[in-house]
C-alpha distance (Angstrom), angle and dihedral (degrees) to the residues before:
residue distance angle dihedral
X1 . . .
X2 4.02 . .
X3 4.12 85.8 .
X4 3.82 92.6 61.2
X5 3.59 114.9 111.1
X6 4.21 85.8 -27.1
X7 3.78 115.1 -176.7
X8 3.99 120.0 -162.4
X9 3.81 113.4 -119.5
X10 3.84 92.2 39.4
X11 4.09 118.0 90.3
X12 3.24 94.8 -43.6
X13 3.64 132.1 178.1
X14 3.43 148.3 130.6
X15 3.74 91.6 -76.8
X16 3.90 84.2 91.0
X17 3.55 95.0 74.3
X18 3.86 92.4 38.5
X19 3.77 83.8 60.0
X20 3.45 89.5 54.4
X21 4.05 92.2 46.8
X22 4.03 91.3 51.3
X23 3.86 87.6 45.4
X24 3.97 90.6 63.1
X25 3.61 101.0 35.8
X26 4.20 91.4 53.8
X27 3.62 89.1 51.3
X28 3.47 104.4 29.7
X29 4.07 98.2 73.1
X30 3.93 90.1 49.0
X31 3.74 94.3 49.2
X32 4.04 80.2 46.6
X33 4.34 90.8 56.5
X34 3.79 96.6 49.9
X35 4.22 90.2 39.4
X36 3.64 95.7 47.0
X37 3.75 100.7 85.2
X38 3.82 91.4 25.9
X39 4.08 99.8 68.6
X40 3.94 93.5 159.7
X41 3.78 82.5 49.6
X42 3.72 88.1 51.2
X43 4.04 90.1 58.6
X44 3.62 91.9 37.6
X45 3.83 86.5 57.2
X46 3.47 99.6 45.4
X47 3.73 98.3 54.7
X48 3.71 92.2 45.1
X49 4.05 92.7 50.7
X50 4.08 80.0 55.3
X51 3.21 101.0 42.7
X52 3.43 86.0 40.4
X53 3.72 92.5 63.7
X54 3.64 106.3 37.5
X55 4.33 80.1 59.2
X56 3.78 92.0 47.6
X57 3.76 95.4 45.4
X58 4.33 91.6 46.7
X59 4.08 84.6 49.5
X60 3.90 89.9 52.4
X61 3.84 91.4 38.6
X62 4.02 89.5 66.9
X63 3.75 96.7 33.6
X64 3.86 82.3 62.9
X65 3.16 98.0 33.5
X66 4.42 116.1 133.9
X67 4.24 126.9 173.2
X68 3.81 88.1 -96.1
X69 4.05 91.3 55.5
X70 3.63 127.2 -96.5
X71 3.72 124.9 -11.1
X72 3.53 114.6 -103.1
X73 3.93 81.0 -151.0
X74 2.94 95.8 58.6
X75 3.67 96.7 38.5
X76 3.77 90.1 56.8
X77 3.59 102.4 55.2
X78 3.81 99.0 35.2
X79 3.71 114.9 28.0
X80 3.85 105.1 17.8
X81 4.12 107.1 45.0
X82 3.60 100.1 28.1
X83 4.03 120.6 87.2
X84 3.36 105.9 -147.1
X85 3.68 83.9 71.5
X86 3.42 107.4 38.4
X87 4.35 98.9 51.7
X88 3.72 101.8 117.1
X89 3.73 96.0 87.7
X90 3.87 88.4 50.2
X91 3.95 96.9 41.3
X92 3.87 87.1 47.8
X93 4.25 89.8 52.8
X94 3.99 88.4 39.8
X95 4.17 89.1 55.5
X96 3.68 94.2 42.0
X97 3.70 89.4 54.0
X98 3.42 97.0 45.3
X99 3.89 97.4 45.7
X100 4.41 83.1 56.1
X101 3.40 92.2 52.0
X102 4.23 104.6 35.9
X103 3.54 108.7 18.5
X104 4.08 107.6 36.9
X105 3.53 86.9 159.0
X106 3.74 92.2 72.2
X107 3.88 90.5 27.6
X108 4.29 85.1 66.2
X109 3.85 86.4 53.5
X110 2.93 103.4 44.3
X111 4.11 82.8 53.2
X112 3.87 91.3 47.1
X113 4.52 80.1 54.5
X114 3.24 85.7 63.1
X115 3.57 111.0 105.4
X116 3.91 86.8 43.5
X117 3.82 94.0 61.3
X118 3.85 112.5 50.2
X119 4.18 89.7 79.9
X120 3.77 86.6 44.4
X121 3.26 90.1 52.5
X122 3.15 106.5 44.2
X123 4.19 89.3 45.7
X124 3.71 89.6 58.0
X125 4.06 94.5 50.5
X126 3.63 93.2 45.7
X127 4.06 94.4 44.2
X128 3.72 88.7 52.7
X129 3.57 93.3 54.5
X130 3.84 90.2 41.5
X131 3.75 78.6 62.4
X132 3.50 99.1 56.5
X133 3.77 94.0 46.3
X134 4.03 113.8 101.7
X135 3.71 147.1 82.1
X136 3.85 86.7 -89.9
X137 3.85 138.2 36.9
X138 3.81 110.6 -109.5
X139 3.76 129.1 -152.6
X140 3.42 99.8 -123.8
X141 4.32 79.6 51.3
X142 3.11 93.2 60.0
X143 3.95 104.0 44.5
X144 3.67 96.8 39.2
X145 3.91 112.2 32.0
X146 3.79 93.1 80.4
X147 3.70 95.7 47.6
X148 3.82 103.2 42.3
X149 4.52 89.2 45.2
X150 4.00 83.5 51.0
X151 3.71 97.5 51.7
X152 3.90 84.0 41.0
X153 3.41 91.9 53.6
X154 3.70 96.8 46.1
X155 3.60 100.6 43.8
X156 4.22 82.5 60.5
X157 3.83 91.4 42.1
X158 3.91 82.5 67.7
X159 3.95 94.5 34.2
X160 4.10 81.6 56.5
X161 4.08 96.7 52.5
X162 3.81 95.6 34.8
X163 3.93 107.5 108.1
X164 3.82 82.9 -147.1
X165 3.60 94.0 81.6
X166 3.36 129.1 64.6
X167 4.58 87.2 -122.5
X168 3.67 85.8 88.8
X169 3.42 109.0 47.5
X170 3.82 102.4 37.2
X171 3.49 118.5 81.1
X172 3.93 120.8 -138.5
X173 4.08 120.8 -154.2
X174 3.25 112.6 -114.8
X175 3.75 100.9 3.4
X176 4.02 92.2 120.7
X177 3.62 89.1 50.4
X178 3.70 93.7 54.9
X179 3.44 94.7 37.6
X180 4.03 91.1 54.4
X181 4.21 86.0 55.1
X182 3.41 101.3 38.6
X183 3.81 94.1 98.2
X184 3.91 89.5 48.5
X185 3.69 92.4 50.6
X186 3.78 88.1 52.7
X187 3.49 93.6 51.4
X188 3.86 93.7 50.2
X189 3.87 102.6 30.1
X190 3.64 95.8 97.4
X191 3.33 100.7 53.7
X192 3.76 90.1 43.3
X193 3.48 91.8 52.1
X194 3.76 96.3 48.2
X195 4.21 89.8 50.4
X196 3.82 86.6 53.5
X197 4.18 92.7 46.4
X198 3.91 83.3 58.1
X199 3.62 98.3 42.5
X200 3.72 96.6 47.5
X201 4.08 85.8 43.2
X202 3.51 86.4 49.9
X203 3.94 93.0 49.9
X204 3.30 96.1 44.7
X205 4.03 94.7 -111.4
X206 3.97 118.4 147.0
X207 3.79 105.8 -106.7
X208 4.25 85.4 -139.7
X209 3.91 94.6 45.1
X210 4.15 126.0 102.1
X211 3.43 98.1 -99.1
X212 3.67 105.1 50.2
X213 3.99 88.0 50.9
X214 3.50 89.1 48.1
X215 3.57 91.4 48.9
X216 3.69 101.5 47.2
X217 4.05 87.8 49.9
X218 4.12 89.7 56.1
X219 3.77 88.3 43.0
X220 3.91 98.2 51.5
X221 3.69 91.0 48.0
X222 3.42 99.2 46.3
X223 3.86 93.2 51.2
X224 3.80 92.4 44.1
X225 3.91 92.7 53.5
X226 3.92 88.7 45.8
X227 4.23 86.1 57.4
X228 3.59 93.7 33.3
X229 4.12 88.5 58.6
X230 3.60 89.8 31.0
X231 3.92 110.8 38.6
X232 4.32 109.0 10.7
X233 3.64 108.7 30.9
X234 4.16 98.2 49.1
X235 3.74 89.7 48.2
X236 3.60 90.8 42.0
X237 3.83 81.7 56.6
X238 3.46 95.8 53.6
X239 3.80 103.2 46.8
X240 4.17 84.9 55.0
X241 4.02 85.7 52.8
X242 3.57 89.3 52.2
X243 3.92 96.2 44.9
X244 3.29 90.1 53.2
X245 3.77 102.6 55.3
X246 4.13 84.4 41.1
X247 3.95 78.5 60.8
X248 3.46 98.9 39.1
X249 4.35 83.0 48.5
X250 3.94 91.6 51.6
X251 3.83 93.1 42.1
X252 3.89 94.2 57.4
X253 3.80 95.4 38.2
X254 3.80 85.3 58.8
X255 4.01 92.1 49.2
X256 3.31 94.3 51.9
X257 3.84 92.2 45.4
């Protein structure tokens, strides 16, 4: 419940988006039992959990609303952290999965789309970072950046499994490898980046210039393979050794039934 009403510069971690994470998988396969033999309930649902949030997040917008734009405050604890404002991202991965697995009729054409949808995509991620650029947090920021980033995102998702492009079929060095640390390297990465700040302060090195960036990539990748090796993968290890003999337990009880 870290996410609740979070403020930055209290404990903070990364436990807030964790929260957030637990929040959606405990309701998630519930909202999945009463859906499943409802699908125009399903797309009902979805575009009212949107639509939904794009009305919650304008209402909070003005109720934190100052002269210089919206309160980053206020935008913290009530529009950023929370999930109930923040679903799109998950509603759009939730319907993409679904449409694969129930509907590969529309899955295929959405494949064949393909080749139309990378420069969307890409348009809508950058244009909802454009809005998020500034000295001050706008309205339209703070309704709109989450939704137009998700649709960005998920228009690439399918540019990325389409065998239409070439993102499927080429293979990239060391994309596996990053891909298997990534979730270490979020873990770590901001207390990475703040032992860089202080050694680049510290050295006299321009937190904004090409070495410090450089630096702070090298450094969060090096200490998210060290826990990946050290922390994830071994007790990734174990829980498949102890699946399998929970297999290898139901298999025989069933034989000898």
């Amino acid at each position: 419940m870290q996410n609740i009403a979070l403020h930055g510069g209290t404990a903070f971690s990364h436990a807030w988006s964790l929260a957030v994470e637990d929040q959606f998988y405990l309701v998630l396969p519930l909202l999945l039992l009463v859906l499943y033999p409802r699908p125009r309930a399903s797309v009902t649902i979805a575009c009212i959990i949107i639509l939904s949030g794009i009305a919650l997040r304008t209402i909070l917008a003005f109720q934190n609303l100052t002269e210089m734009g919206v309160s980053f405050r206020g935008f913290q604890a009530w529009i950023y952290y929370p999930t109930w404002t923040r679903l799109d991202p998950l509603v759009f991965g939730v319907a993409l999965a679904a449409i694969e697995k129930f509907r590969p009729q529309w899955w295929q054409r959405l494949m064949n789309c393909a080749p139309w949808l990378w420069l969307p995509g890409l348009a809508a991620v950058a244009f909802g970072l454009y809005l998020g650029e500034g000295d001050y947090l706008s309205v339209a920021a703070a309704i709109w950046q989450f939704p137009f980033i998700a649709l960005g995102m998920a228009a690439l998702l399918i540019c990325a499994l389409s065998p239409r492009l070439p993102f499927r079929r080429v293979a990239i060095p060391g994309a596996a490898f990053i891909a298997s640390i990534a979730y270490s390297a979020y873990l770590i990465q901001k207390l990475v980046i703040h032992f860089v700040a202080q050694f680049c302060t510290t050295h006299d090195i321009a937190l904004t210039s090409v070495p410090a960036l450089v630096l702070v990539e090298i450094c969060v990748y090096a200490f998210a393979t060290a826990l990946f090796f050290a922390v994830e993968r071994p007790f990734l290890q174990l829980r498949h050794r102890i699946a399998r003999r929970e297999l290898a337990a139901v298999a025989k009880a069933v034989a000898d039934f």
